[in-house]
C-alpha angles and dihedrals in degrees: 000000000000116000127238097276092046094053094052096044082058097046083049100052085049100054095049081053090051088046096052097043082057089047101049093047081054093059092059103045088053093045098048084055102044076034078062098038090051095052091042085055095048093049089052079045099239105153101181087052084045093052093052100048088045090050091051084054092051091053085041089060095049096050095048087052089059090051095040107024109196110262127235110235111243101228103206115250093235094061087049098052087042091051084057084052093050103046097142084052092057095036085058103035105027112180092358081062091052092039084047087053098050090050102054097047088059095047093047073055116039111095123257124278121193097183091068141030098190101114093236105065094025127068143182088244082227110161118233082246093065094054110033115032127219096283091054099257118123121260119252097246081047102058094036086056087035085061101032089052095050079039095063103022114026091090105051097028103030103025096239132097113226120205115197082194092062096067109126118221132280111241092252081057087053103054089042074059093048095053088227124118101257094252083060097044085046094049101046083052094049077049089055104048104045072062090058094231095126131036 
């Protein structure tokens, strides 16, 4: 059981949090409605009153980034690892690679719907644990749906052709090429990188 000091430092914590979610739902109450004024002012075409509601806003969205700080997506080791793995898909597609990707994951995981087919309001109902194990790299039957899916469909519904054949090597692959044990295949790379011969 936690002792007394424990217990107020905990209240305590619980009340600032209280205090800033309040906080926070007052912001934006206060910028939708200098949002409005500003724009009121712009279209009477009272730029000085304009000037003052939009630099309120601008205060407003400093203080509410103090309180909610954007957060940094967490990319799954395994699509990144599986990105490594792609590198001919992102070098012809770029960002629609990445947007395929991210559409095809939702909808792998959006629940079924049977009152529509269309593959935005429908899903596989796959869980995040069928597709990605414990250590963050995709499971095999994940990232072979997650393939077959930007195989078949990538060119008519997401813009971008996926080839399962263009997959480049793991490095293990690499060093059975090699024709090296792997502590030596991962030794001659760490060499050359210190070099800085490779990134």
């Amino acid at each position: 059981m936690p002792s007394y000091q424990e217990q107020i430092a905990q209240w305590r914590q619980q009340r600032q949090q209280q205090e800033a979610n309040e906080r926070i739902q007052e912001i934006q109450r206060e910028y939708r409605q200098a949002q409005y004024e500003r724009d009121q002012a712009i279209s009477q075409n009272d730029m000085v009153e304009a000037e003052y509601h939009d630099q309120c806003c601008q205060n407003l969205e400093q203080e509410y980034a103090r309180y909610a700080p954007p957060q940094q997506p967490q990319v799954p080791r395994g699509l990144m690892n599986w990105a490594n793995l792609n590198p001919r898909f992102f070098e012809r597609h770029g960002a629609q690679a990445v947007n395929a990707i991210d559409k095809t994951l939702g909808y792998m995981m959006r629940p079924r719907n049977s009152k529509t087919n269309r593959p935005d309001s429908t899903g596989m109902g796959m869980t995040r644990d069928q597709i990605f194990a414990k250590d963050g790299l995709f499971t095999k039957n994940g990232q072979e749906v997650l393939e077959t899916l930007l195989q078949m469909h990538g060119p008519e519904h997401l813009n971008v052709s996926f080839d399962p054949q263009e997959t480049g090597l793991s490095w293990q692959e690499a060093a059975k090429d090699s024709g090296l044990s792997q502590k030596d295949y991962l030794n001659c790379y760490n060499t050359l990188k210190r070099q800085g011969r490779i990134s």
